[in-house]
N, C-alpha and C positions, 0 to 999 in steps of 0.2 A: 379412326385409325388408332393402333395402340400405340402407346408413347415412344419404344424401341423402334416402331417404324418412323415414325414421324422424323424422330431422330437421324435415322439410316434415309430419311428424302430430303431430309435437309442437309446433310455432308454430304450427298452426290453433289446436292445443287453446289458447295461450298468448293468442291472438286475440280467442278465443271467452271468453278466462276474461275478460280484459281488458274486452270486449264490454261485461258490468254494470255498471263503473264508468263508464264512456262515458256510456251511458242514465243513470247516476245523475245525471252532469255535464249531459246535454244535459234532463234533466226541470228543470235551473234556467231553461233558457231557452224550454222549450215547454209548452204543454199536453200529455198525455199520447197521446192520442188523434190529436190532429195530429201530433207528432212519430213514430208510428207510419207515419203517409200520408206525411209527408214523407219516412220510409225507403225505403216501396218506390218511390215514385214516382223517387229516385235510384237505387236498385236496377234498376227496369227501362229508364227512360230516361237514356240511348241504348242501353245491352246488346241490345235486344228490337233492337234493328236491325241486331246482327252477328250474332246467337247462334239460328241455325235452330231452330225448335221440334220437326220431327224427327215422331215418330211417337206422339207426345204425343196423346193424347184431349182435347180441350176441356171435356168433362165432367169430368177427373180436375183439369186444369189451373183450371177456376172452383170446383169443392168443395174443394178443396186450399186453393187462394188467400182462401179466406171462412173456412175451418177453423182453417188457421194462421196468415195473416196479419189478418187482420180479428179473427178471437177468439181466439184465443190469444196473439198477441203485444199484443191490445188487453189482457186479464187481465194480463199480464204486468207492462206498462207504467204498467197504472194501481195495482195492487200494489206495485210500487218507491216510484210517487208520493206513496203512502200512508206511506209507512215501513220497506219490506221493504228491510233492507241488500244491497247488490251483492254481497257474499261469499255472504250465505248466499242470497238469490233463485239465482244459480250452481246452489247446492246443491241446495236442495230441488225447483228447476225439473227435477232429474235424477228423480224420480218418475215423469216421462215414460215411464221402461224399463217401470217398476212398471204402468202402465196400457196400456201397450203390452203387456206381456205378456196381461194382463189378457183385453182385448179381441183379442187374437188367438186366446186359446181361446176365448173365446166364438163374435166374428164367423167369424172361420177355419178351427176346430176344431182347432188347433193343439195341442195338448195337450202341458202343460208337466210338463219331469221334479221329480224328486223335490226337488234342489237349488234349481231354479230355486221352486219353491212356498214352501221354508223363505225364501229368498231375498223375496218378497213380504213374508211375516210380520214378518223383521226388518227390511223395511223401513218397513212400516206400524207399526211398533214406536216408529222414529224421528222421523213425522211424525204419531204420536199426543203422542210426548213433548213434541214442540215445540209443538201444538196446546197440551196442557196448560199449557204454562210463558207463554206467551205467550196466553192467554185475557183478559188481564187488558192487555193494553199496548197503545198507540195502533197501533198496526201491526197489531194479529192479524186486520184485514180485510183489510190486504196480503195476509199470508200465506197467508191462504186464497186470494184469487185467484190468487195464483201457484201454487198444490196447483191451481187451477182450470185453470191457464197449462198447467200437464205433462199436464192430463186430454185437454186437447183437442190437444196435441201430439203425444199415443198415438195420436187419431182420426185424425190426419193421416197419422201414419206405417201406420196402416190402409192408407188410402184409399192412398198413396203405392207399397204391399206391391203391392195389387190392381192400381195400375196398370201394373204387370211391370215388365221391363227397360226402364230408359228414363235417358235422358241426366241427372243429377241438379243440373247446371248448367244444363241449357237449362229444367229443371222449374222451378226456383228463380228464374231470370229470365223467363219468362214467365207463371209464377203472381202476378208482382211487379204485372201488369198489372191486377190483379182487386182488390186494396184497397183503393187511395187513393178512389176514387169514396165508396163504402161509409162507409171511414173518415171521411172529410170530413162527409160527412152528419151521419155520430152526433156529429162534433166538434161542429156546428157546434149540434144540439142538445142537446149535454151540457158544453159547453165554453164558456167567455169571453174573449176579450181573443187571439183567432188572430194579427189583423190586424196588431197591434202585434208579437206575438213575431215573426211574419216581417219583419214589415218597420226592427225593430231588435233585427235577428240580429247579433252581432257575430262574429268568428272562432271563439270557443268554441261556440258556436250551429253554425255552418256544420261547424267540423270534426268534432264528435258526429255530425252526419247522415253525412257524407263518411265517416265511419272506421263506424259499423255499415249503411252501405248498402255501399261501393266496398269497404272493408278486409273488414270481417266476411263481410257478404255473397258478393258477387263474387268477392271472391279464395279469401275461405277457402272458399268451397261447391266452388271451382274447384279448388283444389289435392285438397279433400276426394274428388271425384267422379274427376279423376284416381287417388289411392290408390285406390278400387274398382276404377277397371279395370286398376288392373297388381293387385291381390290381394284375396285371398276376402274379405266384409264382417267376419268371425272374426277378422281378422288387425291390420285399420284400425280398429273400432270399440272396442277395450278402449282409445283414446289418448281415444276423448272421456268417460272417468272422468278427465283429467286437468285437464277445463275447469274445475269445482268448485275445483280443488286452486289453479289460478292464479287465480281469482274469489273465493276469501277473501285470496288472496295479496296481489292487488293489491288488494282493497278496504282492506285492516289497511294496507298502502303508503302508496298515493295519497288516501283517505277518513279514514284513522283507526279503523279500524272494527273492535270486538273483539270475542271469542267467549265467552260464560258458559262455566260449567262445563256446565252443564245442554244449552245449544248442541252443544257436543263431543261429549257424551254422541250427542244428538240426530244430530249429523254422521256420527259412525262407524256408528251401527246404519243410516242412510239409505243411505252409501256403501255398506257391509257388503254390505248385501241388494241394493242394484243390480250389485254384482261378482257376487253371485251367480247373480243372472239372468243377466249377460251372458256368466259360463263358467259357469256351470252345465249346460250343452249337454255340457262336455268333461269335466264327472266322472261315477265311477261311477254306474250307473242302479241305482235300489231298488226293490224290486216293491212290494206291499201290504201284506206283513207285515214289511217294513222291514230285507231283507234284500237284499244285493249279487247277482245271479244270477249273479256271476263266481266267488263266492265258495261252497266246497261246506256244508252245514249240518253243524251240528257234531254232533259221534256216531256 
């Protein structure tokens, strides 16, 4: 990659880490639920009026937009609200790979190598540990909906696989158009006090929506979708293992926000095992009886 790219995959990633402390800031001044609607509604409008939708399916573009924006980013949201810190929601939202691989050998028959399997286990390893340790804390229903957040973020990146090649910026702003209705609704039967948090939004309010609809969104899906078309997906996507890494960063930063031992522990077996799914493509393959086929048997 040339250096200006590299550059431009590493400030998404710093965007995207940034991102959970944003939502942490903007859950003081909204309900959960609505401040999800209020993301893509800024996310889509005005984009949806420059940004051609192209050869996009309607079908992909409304299961997509219900899958990940409505359910997944509503588990998300309301997970954090709950107590799930911005560093480690970062983190363990990255199980996404985990289920993502998951359901690709299943729905797609995709069939995963040797690495990438061991790769699942230790990571299920890490978000067994953390289950365990946090069973007991006021957050461990966060936590589970954000394990719930990456489930359904596998589904999408499914559904996303299946819709072929297609513009991942025009996806991302046109699918923006399929939440807010939805959201609203549930807001309005699962939520109180909407009217007041809009209408005594102050700057903090306004800039949280503004920096994860225009910043996160828009820009970064944008610069992100650009890297895909100048280089193979292999090449671009090992930069977002580095979203985690600036999403404790800046939580510990801007929040205060510290890590147990038990956490750590918890962090490296989750990270571990999602590097390994994501290169695990590029190491040696092992057959069944757990031997290299590059490699001659001994004797």
């Amino acid at each position: 990659m040339k250096t200006r790219h590299i550059a431009l995959a590493v400030l998404v990633a710093l965007l995207w880490g940034v991102n959970f402390v944003v939502i942490k800031v903007g859950l003081g001044s909204f309900p959960p639920i609505l401040f999800v609607a209020l993301r893509f509604t800024l996310a889509a409008i005005p984009a949806v009026f420059f940004i051609k939708r192209g050869n996009i399916p309607w079908k992909y573009i409304i299961s997509i937009g219900l899958v990940l924006g409505v359910i997944k980013f509503s588990l998300l949201f309301v997970g954090m609200d709950l107590g799930m810190p911005a560093g480690l929601s970062s983190l363990v939202l990255q199980c996404q790979a985990i289920f993502t691989l998951i359901l690709s050998s299943v729905v797609l028959k995709d069939s995963p190598t040797f690495w990438q399997r061991g790769g699942v286990l230790v990571a299920f390893g890490g978000i067994a540990l953390l289950i365990a340790d946090m069973s007991a804390s006021p957050s461990f229903a966060g936590l589970l909906m954000v394990i719930a957040a990456g489930f359904f973020w596998g589904v999408s990146n499914i559904l996303m696989k299946k819709a072929g090649k297609v513009d991942m910026l025009a996806l991302v702003v046109w699918m923006s158009l399929i939440p807010p209705l939805p959201l609203l609704v549930l807001s309005l039967l699962l939520e109180t006090g909407q009217w007041q948090a809009v209408m005594n939004m102050g700057w903090t309010g306004f800039g949280t929506v503004f920096y994860i609809a225009m910043v996160a969104t828009i820009f970064g899906f944008g610069v992100w979708a650009h890297l895909f078309r100048e280089y193979s997906p292999n090449v671009v996507a090992p930069f977002s293992l580095l979203v985690p890494v600036f999403g404790i960063w800046s939580g510990s930063l801007f929040l205060g926000e510290t890590l147990t031992a038990v956490d750590i522990a918890a962090s490296c077996l989750l990270l571990g095992g999602v590097a390994l799914v994501v290169f695990g493509s590029r190491l040696p393959v092992f057959n069944r009886q757990g031997r290299c086929p590059c490699t001659p048997p001994k004797g």
